[in-house]
Structures are given as structure tokens and as C-alpha cells.
DOKE-152175 format. One line per 4 residues: their letters; for each residue x, y, z of C-alpha. Coordinates in nm, 2 decimals. Each point is the difference from the previous one (the first is absolute). Layout:
<tivexs>
a	X/Y/Z  ... $
</tivexs>
This chain:
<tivexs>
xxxx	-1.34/-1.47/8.36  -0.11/-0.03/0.38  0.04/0.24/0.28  -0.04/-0.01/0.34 $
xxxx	-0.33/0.13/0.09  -0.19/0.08/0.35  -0.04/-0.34/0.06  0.39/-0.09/0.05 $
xxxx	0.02/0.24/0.35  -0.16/0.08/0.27  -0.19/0.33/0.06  -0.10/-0.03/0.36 $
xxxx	0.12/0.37/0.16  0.19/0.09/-0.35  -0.03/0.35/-0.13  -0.08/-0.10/-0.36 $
xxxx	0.03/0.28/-0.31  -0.22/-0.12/-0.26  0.05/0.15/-0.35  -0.36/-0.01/-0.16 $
xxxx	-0.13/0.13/-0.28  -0.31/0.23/0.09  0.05/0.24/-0.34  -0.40/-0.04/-0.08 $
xxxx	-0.20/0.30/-0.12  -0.21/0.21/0.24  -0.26/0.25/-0.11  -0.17/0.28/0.26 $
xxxx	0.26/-0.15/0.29  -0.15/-0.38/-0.06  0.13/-0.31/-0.14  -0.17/-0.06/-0.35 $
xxxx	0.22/-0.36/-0.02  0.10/-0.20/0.28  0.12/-0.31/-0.18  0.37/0.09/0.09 $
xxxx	-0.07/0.00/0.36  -0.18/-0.26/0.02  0.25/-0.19/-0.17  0.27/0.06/0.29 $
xxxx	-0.28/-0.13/0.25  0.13/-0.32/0.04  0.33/0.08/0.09  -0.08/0.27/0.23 $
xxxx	-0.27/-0.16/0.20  0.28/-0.33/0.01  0.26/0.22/0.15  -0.27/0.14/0.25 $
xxxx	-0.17/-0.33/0.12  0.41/-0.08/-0.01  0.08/0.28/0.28  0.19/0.20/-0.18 $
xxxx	0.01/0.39/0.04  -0.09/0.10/-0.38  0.14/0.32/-0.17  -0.16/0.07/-0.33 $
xxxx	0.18/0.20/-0.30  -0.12/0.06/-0.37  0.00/0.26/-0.22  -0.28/0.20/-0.18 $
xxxx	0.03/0.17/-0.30  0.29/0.20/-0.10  0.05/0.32/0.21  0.34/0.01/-0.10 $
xxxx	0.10/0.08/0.34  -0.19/0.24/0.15  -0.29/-0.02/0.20  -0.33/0.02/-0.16 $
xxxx	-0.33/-0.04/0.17  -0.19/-0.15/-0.25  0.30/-0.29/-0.02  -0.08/-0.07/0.40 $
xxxx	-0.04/-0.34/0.12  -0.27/0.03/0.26  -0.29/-0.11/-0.22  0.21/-0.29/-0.08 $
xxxx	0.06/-0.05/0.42  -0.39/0.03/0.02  -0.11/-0.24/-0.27  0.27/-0.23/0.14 $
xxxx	-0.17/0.02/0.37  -0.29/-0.08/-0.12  0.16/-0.30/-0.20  0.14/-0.14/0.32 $
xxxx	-0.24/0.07/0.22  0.26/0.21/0.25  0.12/0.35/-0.05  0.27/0.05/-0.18 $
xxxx	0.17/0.36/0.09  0.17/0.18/-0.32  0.31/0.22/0.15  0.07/0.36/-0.12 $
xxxx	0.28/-0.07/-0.20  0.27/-0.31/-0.03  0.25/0.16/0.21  0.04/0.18/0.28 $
xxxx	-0.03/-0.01/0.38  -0.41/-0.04/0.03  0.03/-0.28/-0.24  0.28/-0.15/0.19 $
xxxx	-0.17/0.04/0.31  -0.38/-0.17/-0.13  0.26/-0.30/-0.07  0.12/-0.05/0.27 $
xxxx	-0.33/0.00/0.19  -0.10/-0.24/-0.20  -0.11/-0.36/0.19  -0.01/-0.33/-0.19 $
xxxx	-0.25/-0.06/-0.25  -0.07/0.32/-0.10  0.11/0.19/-0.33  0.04/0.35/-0.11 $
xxxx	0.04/0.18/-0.33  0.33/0.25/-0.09  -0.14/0.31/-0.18  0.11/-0.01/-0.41 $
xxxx	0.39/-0.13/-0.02  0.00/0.24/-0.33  -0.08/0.30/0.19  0.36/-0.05/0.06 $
xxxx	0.27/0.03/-0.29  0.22/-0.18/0.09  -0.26/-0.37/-0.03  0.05/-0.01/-0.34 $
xxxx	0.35/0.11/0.03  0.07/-0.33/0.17  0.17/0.26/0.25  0.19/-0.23/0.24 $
xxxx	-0.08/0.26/0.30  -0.33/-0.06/-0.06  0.00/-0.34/-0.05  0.19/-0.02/0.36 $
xxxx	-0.29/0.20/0.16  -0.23/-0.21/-0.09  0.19/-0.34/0.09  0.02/0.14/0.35 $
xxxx	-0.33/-0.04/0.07  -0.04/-0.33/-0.03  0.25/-0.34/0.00  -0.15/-0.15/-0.25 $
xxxx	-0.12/0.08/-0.37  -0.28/-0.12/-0.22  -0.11/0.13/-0.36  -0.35/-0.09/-0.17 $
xxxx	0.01/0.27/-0.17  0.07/-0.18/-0.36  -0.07/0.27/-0.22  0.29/0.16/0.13 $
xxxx	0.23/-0.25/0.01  0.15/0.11/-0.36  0.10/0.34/0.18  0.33/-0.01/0.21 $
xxxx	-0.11/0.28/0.26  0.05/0.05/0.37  -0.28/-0.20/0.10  0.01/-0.29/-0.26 $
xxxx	0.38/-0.04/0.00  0.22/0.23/0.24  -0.21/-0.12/0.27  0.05/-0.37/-0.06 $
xxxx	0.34/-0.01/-0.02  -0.02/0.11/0.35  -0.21/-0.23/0.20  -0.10/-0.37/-0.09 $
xxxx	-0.25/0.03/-0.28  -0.31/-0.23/-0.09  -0.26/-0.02/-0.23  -0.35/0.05/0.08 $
xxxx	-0.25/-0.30/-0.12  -0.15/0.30/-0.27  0.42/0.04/-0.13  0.01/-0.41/0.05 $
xxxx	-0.35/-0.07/-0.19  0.16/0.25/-0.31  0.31/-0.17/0.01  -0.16/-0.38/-0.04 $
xxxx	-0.23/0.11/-0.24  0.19/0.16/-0.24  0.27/-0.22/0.01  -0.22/-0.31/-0.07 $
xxxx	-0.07/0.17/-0.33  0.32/0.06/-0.13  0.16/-0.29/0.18  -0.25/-0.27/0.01 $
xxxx	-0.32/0.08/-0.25  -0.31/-0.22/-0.05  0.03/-0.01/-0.41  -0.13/0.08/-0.19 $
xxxx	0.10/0.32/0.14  -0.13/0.35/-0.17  0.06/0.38/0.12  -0.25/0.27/-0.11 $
xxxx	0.15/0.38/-0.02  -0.16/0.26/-0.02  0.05/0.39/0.11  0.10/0.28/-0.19 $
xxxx	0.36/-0.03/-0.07  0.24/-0.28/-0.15  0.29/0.22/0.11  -0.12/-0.13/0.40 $
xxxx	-0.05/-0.34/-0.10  0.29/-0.07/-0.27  0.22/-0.20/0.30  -0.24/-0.18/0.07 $
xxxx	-0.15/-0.13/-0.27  0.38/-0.09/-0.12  0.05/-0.20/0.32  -0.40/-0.15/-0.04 $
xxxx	0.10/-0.14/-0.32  0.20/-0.28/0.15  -0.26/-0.10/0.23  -0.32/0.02/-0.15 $
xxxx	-0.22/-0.15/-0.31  -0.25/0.25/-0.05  0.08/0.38/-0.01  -0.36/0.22/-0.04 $
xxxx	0.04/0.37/-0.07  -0.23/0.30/0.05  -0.06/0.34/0.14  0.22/0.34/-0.17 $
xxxx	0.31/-0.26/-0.02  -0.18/-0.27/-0.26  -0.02/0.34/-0.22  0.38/-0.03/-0.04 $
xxxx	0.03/-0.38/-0.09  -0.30/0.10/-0.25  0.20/0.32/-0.15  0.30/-0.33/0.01 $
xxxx	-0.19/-0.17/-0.21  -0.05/0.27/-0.27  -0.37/0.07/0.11  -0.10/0.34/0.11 $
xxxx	-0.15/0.15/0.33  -0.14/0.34/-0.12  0.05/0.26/0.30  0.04/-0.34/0.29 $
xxxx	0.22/0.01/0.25  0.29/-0.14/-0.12  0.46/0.05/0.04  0.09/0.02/-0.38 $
xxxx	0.33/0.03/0.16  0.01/-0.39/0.10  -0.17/-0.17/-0.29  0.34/-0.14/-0.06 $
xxxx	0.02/-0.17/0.33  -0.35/-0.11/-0.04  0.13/-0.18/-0.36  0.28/-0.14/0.21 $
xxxx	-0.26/-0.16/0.22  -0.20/-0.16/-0.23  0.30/-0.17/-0.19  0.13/-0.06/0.32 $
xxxx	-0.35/-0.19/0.12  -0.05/-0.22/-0.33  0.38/-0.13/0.01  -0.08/-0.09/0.39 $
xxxx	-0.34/-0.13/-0.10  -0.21/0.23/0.19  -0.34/0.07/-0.16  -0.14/0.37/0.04 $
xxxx	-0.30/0.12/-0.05  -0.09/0.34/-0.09  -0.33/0.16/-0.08  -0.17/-0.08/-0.29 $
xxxx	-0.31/0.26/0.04  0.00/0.31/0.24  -0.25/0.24/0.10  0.12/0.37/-0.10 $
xxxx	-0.16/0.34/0.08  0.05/0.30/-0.13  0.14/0.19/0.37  0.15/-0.20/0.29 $
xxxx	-0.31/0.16/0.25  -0.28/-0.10/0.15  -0.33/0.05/-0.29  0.17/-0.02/-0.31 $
xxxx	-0.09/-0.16/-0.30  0.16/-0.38/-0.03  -0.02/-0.27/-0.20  0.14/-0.38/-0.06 $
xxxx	0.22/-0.07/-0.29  0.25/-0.21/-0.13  0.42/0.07/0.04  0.09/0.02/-0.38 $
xxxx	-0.19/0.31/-0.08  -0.14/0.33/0.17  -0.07/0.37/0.04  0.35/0.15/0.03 $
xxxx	-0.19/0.24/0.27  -0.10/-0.26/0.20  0.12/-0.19/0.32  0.01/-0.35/0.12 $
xxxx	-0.14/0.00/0.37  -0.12/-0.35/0.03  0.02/-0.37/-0.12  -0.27/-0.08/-0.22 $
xxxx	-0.21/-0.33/0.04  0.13/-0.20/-0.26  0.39/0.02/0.19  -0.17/-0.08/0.36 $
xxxx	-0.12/-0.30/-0.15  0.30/-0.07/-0.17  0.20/0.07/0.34  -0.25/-0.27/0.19 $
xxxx	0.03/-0.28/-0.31  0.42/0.07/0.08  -0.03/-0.03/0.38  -0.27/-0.30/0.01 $
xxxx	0.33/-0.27/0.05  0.26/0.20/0.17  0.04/-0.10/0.35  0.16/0.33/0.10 $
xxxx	-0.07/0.37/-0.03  0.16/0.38/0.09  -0.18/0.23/-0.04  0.19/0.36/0.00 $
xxxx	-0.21/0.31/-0.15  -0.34/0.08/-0.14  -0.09/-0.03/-0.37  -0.14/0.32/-0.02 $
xxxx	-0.07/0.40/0.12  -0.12/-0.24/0.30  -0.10/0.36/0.25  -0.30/0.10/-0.29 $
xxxx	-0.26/-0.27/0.07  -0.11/-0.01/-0.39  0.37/-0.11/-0.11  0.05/-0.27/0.33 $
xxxx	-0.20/-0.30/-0.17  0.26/-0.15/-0.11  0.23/0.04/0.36  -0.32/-0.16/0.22 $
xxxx	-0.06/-0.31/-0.28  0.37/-0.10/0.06  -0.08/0.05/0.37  -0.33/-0.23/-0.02 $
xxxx	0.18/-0.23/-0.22  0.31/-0.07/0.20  -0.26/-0.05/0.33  -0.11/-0.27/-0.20 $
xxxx	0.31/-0.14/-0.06  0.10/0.01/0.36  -0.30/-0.17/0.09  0.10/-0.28/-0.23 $
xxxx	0.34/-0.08/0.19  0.22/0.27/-0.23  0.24/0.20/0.18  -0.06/0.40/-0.06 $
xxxx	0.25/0.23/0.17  -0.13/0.39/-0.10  0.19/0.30/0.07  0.03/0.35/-0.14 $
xxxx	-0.24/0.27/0.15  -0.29/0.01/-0.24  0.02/-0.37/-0.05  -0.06/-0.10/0.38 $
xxxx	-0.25/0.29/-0.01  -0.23/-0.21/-0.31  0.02/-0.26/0.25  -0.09/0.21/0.30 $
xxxx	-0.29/0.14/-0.14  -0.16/-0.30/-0.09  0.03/-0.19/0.27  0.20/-0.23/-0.13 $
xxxx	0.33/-0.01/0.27  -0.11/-0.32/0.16  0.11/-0.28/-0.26  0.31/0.17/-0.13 $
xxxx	0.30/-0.19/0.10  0.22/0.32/0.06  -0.07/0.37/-0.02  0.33/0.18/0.00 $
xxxx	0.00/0.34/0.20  0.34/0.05/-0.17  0.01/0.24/-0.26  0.28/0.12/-0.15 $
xxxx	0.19/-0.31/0.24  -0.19/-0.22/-0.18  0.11/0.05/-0.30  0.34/0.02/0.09 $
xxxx	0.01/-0.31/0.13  -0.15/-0.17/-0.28  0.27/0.18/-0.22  0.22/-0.23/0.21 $
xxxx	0.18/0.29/0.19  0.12/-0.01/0.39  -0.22/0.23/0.20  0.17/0.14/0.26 $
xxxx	-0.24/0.03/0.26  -0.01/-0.36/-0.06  0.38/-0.06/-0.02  0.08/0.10/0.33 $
xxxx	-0.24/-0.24/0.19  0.14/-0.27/0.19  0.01/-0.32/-0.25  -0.19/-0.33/0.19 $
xxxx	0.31/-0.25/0.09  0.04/-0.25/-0.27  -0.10/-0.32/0.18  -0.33/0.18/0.09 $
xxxx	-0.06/0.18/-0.35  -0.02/-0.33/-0.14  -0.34/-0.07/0.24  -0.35/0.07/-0.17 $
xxxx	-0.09/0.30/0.15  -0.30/0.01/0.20  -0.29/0.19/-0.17  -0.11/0.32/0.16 $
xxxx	-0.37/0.06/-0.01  0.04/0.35/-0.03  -0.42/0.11/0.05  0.03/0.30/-0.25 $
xx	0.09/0.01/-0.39  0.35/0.19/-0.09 $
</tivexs>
């Protein structure tokens, strides 16, 4: 799969829209994470150096169409000018005559930032109106915004089906990286899971199974496979309700010759909170009362003696109540093991938000082949599904797709 990106047209005097994806958290009006923008860096500061006239658009949070001030963009726009160095004015709302006006004062090279899209309705809608207001003010479209590309709104979609449509080299970088893993995997090849639910995850371990070697399992969804496999969780986190898919999968992986691993010791504690008594103990047997939070040490060293050959690794969830510090051990040693790993030549692609946060925290971004800003896309696309927001880009021409694309030193982590 390859898309036209920024670098197959010329942005000199072009009004550029540029879907991004600046949904990061703030707390007292500041950014707390900034990973997100400074993931879309490189293509911005491209189509700037480029010439073009750069109208940004993302969404943050869900104010299910109405305006709320908390949800407002400008400590996004601030963080952002200080990121590039120029300022970066935030408009008072997508639409309107002000916001039509600041565009068209705009000169070449410099950018601006729409106010929330989801302050309007009708974005998520995929409201064709609104998707036409938008088109006008620009004549040609770009999204980078990969975390949304599973959503078919106004500004992922409507909006591209209106002007020609690129990929950004963040949407590009996604694209090439998870698509080497499902298309063209070092092997051996193993994917670790982890998160609370099966029920997110069932698609995608079904479409992993015919790609991978090694399937490792943790977090509130190994409880299920456990519960599969006659044991009991006490009071864990667990969806009695799919134990019979979780069966399924495990037949389903030993007739396709995957191997999984599931915990053989966990640490449990008596309430899921910060203080509480816990302890480490083995799967086959414990107090009824009592939860699994963590990974004990016995599986993270059966989950390193697993990995030491593979060649390949996703990574997709933490292996434990990963936001209470006492119950994260087993989260970070993943994250320290698979720096190790990507020091040693392996490709590691990471996504899922507490996942990239393990690695975040630790200072451990630098080595890691790919870290995927995607989300919910992400997994989508690893299910093996057509995003739309993906869809609807313009596809290379087929004597170039079949040139090695140049690699993009993009100067910040995704």
C-alpha cells in the first residue's frame, strides 16, 4: 500500500489543509504530552520551508458538538509555536467569516491552527456541507492525523474526496511500518498484547495468527485465556462472556503453529489502589478475593527466554494496572527489554497508549524502530481492515510504487 505523500507536489503559494492529530492531554491550560505534535513536525515544517500557506485542523476530545472551553485548541497553537519557533495563531472557531478572513491574509510559509473541528456536529457526521467549507480553503489536502484515519468524518474523508489528497510523512511512516509487519516480517516474528480487554483485541489476534510465531499475553485480557484454560482469576479483571473465543484462539494458534505464552506467576493484591497489600504467586491457585495486577518475575523471564531469537516484535498494551507505580514492573521490564533488543538489530514497532508511555518514561524512544501514534487505527489496520482516512488518499502510480522509497529522517519519535 503506497500513497502519494507531500513529496509528489509542489507547495510553493498553495493553501495546504493539514489534518493532524493534536488530541494530547492538557492540565491547568498546558500541554502535559507533546509527543503527538511533535510527531507532525516534519511534515509541517516541510510544507513551510516548501512555501506553502499551512491550515491546520485536529480534533480534541469529544465535545460532541458544542463548544467547550476546556476542549480549546490555543494551548495546543502555543506549544506548537514554540515547537516551530514562529507563532502559530489558533482561530475562534473552524468556520466563519474571521476565520475565513485570517486565511486569506495568510503569506507563504506561514501556518495557522482552526479552532476544535468537533466543536462542530456535523465533523463526525462526515456532513458533506461541512466537509465543502473546509475544502474551500485550501486546493490541496493532506492528513497526518493517523489515529483518525479509522473514522470516516468531514475532515478525514468528506474533505478528501474534494481536493487532491496526500499523506503526510507521519500517515507515510505508519503506513510503511505497519505494513512491513504484516506484509514482510523479520521471523521469527512474535506480538505481545496486553490491555484490559480480549473483546478489543479478538480481530486482531485472529488476523496475527497468520503472520506471526510467537503470541505473548498479559494485562486484564491474559485473565480470560487463564479462565480458557480452566484456571481461576479470583475478583481480576476479566470478560467471562468471551472465554469461548479465547478457547477458539488457542486451538486456533496450535493448529497454525503459533506458540503463546501466558503467565505462569502474577503478582495479586487484595484492592486495585495505590497502598494495598500484594503479593507474588503462582496461576494455578489463589485467594478467590484477590486480584492479578501485575506479571510476576518468573513470566518476565519466561517472556525474555521466548523473545531472545525472534527477529521481530509488536508490542500493543501493558501487562499490568500500568497508572499505579507498585503494579507497572512488569510494563517497564518489557520496555527495557525490547530497548535491548532494538539495540541488537531487532525490529520493535510499539503502539497502544500506555505502551509508548513505558517507553516514554524511561527514556527509551531512541532505538525503537517504530512508535505508532495510532491508537485505535492501529489496530484496525493490523486486523487487516481498510481505513478510510487512508482509502481515499491518492495511490503512488504503479511504475513509481515499485521504487524504494526514500527514507524520511523524521527528527522526532511517533
Amino acid at each position: 500500500m503506497e500513497k502519494q505523500t507531500i513529496r509528489d507536489f509542489d507547495p510553493a503559494g498553495k493553501r495546504v489543509f493539514v489534518r493532524v492529530d493534536f488530541n494530547v492531554p492538557l492540565a491547568d491550560g498546558k500541554v502535559t504530552d507533546d509527543s503527538r505534535i511533535r510527531a507532525a513536525l516534519p511534515t509541517i515544517t516541510t510544507l513551510l520551508s516548501g512555501g506553502a500557506r499551512v491550515i491546520l485542523a485536529s480534533h480534541l476530545g469529544r465535545p460532541d458538538g458544542k463548544v467547550q472551553d476546556g476542549l480549546r485548541l490555543r494551548p495546543i497553537g502555543e506549544r506548537l509555536s514554540q515547537l516551530l519557533r514562529r507563532n502559530v495563531p489558533v482561530t475562534g472557531d473552524a468556520l466563519g467569516v474571521g476565520t475565513q478572513d485570517a486565511v486569506k491574509r495568510m503569506r507563504n510559509g506561514e501556518a495557522i491552527l482552526l479552532e476544535n473541528l468537533r466543536f462542530h456536529a456535523e465533523e463526525e457526521k462526515n456532513d458533506p456541507v461541512f466537509a465543502q467549507q473546509l475544502a474551500e480553503y485550501a486546493e490541496v489536502f493532506v492528513n497526518d492525523a493517523f489515529g483518525t484515519a479509522h473514522r470516516a468524518h468531514a475532515s478525514t474523508v468528506g474533505i478528501a474526496q474534494l481536493l487532491p489528497a496526500y499523506a503526510g510523512l507521519l500517515m507515510e511512516r505508519e503506513i510503511a511500518a505497519l505494513s512491513s509487519l504484516l506484509e514482510r516480517p523479520k521471523r521469527p516474528f512474535a506480538a505481545i498484547l496486553g490491555g484490559a480487554k480480549v473483546s478489543d483485541k479478538i480481530g486482531v489476534i485472529e488476523h496475527l495468527l497468520t503472520k506471526i510465531d510467537l503470541l505473548v499475553l498479559g494485562g486484564g485480557m491474559a485473565n480470560t485465556f487463564l479462565l480458557a484454560q480452566g484456571k481461576s482469576v479470583g475478583k481480576s479483571l476479566a470478560e467471562h462472556d468471551r472465554v469461548d473465543d479465547a478457547r477458539r484462539i488457542l486451538v486456533a494458534a496450535e493448529k497454525a503453529g503459533v506458540q503463546v505464552l501466558l503467565p505462569v506467576d502474577v503478582v495479586i493484591a487484595k484492592e486495585v489502589t495505590r497502598g494495598t497489600e500484594y503479593k507474588t504467586v503462582g496461576t494455578e491457585k489463589f485467594p478467590a478475593s484477590w486480584h492479578i495486577v501485575d506479571l510476576g518475575e518468573a513470566s518476565r523471564t519466561a517472556i525474555e527466554v521466548a523473545l531472545a531469537d525472534v527477529k521481530t516484535v509488536l508490542w500493543n498494551g501493558p501487562v499490568g494496572v500500568f497508572e499505579i507505580p507498585s503494579f507497572a514492573h512488569g510494563t517497564r521490564a518489557i520496555a527495557r527489554f525490547l530497548d535491548d533488543r532494538a539495540e541488537h538489530g531487532v525490529t520493535v514497532v510499539v503502539g497502544g497508549g500506555d505502551s509508548v508511555a513505558a517507553i516514554e518514561q524511561q527514556g527509551l524512544t531512541e532505538r525503537m524502530t517504530h512508535i505508532s501514534t495510532g491508537g485505535g487505527a492501529s489496530l484496525e489496520f493490523l486486523e487487516g481492515r481498510e481505513l478510510p482516512g487512508i482509502a481515499v488518499l491518492l495511490d503512488k502510480p504503479k511504475a513509481a510504487s515499485a521504487a524504494k522509497p526514500k527514507k524520511v529522517r523524521a527528527g522526532a519519535n511517533a
